[in-house]
Backbone as numpy.savetxt, mean C-alpha at the origin, in Angstrom:
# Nx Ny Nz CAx CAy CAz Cx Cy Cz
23.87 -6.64 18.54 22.56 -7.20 18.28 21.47 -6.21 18.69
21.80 -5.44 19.66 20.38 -4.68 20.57 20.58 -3.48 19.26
21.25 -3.10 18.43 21.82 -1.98 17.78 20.41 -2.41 16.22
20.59 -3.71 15.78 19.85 -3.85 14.83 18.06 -3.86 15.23
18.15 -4.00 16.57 16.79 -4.06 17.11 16.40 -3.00 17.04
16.96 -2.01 17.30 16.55 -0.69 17.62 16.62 -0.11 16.13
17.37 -0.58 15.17 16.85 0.36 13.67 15.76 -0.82 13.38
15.62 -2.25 13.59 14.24 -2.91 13.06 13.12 -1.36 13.49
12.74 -1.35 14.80 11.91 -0.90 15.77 11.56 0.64 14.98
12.71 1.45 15.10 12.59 2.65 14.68 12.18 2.66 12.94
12.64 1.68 12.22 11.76 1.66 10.76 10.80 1.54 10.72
9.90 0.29 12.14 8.61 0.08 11.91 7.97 1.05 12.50
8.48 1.91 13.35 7.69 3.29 13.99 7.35 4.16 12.56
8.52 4.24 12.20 8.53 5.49 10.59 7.38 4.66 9.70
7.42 3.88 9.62 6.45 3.14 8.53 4.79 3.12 9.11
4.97 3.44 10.39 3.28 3.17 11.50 3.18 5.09 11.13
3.74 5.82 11.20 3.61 7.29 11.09 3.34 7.75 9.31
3.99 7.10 9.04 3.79 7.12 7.42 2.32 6.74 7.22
2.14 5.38 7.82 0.73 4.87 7.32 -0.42 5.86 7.56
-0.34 6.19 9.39 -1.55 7.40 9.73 -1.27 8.58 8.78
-0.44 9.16 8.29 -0.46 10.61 7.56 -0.96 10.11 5.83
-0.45 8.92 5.77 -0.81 8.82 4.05 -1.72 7.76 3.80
-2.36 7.00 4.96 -3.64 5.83 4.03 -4.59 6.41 3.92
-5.42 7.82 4.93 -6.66 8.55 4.76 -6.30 9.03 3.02
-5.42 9.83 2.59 -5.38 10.26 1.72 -5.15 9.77 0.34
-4.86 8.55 0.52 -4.61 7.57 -0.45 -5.73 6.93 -0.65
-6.40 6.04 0.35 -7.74 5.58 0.21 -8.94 6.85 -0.79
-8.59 7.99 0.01 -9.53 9.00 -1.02 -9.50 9.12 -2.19
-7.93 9.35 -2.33 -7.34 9.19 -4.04 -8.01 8.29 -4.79
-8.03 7.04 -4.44 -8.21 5.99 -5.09 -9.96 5.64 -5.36
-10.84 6.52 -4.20 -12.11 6.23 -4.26 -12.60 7.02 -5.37
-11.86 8.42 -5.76 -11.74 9.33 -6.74 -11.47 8.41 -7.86
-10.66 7.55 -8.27 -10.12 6.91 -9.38 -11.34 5.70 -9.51
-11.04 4.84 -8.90 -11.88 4.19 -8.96 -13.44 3.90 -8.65
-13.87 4.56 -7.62 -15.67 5.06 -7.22 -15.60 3.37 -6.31
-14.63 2.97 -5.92 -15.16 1.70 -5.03 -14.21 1.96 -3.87
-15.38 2.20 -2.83 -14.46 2.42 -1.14 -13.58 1.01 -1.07
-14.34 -0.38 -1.09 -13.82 -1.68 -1.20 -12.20 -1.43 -1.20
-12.38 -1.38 -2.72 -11.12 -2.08 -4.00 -9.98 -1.16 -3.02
-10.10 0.61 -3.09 -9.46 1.55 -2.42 -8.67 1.07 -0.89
-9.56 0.41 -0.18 -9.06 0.46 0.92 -8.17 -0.71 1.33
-8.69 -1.93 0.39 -8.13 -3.14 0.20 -6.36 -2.81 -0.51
-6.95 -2.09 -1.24 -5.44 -1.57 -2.09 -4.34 -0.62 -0.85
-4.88 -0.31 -0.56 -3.81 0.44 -0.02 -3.31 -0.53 1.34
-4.34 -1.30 2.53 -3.55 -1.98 3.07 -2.88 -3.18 2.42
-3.06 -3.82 1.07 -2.02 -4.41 0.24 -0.83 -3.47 0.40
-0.88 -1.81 -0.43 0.60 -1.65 -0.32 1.39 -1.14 0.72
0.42 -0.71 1.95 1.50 -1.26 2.85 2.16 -2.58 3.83
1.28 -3.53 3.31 2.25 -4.47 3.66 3.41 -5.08 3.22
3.34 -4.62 1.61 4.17 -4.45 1.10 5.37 -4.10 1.17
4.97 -2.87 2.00 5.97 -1.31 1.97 7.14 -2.29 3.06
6.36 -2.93 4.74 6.76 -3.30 5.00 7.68 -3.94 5.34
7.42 -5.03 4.29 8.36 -6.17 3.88 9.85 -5.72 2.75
9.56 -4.68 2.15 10.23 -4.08 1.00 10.69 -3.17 1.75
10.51 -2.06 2.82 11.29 -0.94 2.96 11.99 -1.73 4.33
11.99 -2.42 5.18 12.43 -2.77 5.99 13.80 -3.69 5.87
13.53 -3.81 4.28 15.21 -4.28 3.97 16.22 -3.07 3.20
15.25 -2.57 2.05 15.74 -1.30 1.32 15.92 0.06 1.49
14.88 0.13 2.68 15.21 1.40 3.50 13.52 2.15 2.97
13.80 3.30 3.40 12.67 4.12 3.06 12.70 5.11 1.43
11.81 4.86 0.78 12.12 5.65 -0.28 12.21 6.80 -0.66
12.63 7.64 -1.57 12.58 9.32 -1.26 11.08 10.12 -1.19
10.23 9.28 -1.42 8.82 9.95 -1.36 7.80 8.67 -0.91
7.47 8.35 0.70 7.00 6.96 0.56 5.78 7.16 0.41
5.20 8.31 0.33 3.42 8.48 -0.08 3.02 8.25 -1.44
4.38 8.82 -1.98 4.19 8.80 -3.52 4.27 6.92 -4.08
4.77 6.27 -3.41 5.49 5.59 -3.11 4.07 4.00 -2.92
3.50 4.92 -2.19 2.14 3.54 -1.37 1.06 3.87 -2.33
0.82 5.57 -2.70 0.06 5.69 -3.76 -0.16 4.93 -5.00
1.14 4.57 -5.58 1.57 4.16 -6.58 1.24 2.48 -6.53
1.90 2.30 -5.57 1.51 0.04 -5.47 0.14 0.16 -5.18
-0.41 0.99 -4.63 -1.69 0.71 -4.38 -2.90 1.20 -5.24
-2.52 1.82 -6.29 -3.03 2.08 -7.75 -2.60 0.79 -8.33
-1.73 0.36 -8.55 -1.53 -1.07 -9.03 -1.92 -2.10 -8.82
-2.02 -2.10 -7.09 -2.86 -2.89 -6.84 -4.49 -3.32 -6.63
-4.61 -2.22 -6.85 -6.14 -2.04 -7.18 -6.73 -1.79 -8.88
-5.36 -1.73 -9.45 -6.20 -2.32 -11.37 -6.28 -3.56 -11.23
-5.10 -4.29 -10.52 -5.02 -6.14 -10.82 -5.71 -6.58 -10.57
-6.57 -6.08 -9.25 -7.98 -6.68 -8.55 -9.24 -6.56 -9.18
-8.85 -5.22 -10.18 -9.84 -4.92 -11.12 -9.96 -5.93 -12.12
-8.82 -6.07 -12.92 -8.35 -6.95 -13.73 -9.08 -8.43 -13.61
-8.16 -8.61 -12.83 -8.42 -10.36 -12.03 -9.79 -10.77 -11.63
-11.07 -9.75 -11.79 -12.54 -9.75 -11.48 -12.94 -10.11 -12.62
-12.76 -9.43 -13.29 -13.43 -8.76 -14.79 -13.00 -10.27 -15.42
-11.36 -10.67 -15.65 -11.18 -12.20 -15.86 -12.26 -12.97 -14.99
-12.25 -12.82 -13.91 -13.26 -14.33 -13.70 -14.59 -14.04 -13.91
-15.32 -12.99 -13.92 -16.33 -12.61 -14.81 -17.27 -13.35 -15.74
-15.84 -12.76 -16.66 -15.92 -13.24 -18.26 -15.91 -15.20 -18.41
-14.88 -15.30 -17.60 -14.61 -16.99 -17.99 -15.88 -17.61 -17.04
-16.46 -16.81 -16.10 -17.43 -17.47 -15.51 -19.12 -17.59 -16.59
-19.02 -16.70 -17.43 -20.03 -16.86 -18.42 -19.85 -18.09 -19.60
C-alpha cells in the first residue's frame, strides 16, 4: 500500500514541475493565438486539471507540454465557441 502512495505522490510532484516549466509558456502561446489573457489562462488551468485526472491513471505522456498545449488550445476554442453561441441566441 505505502508503495502506491509513493508513485500517487511522485506523479503529482512530476505533474507540479511540469506545470511551473510549461503554464508561463503556454498561457503566452495562447495570448499570441487568441489576444485574450482571460480565455489563455483559464485554458490552460482547465488542461491541467485535466492532465491530472488523466495522467495520474495513464501515466505521463511522451511530450506533456505538447500535450497541455494542445487541451488547452481546445479548450480555449470551446469557450470561444460556447460565447459566441450564447451571444447569438441571446439576440
Amino acid at each position: 500500500m505505502r508503495d502506491v502512495d509513493a508513485a500517487s505522490t511522485l506523479d503529482e510532484a512530476e505533474i507540479g514541475r511540469i506545470f511551473r516549466e510549461e503554464s508561463g509558456r503556454t498561457v503566452a502561446s495562447l495570448i499570441r493565438v487568441f489576444g485574450d489573457i482571460d480565455v489563455a489562462e483559464d485554458a490552460v488551468q482547465d488542461a491541467f486539471a485535466v492532465a491530472l485526472r488523466t495522467w495520474l491513471g495513464d501515466g505521463l505522456p511522451p511530450n506533456p507540454g505538447g500535450w497541455i498545449t494542445t487541451t488547452a488550445r481546445n479548450r480555449a476554442i470551446d469557450r470561444l465557441r460556447r460565447e459566441s453561441r450564447e451571444r447569438e441566441t441571446a439576440q
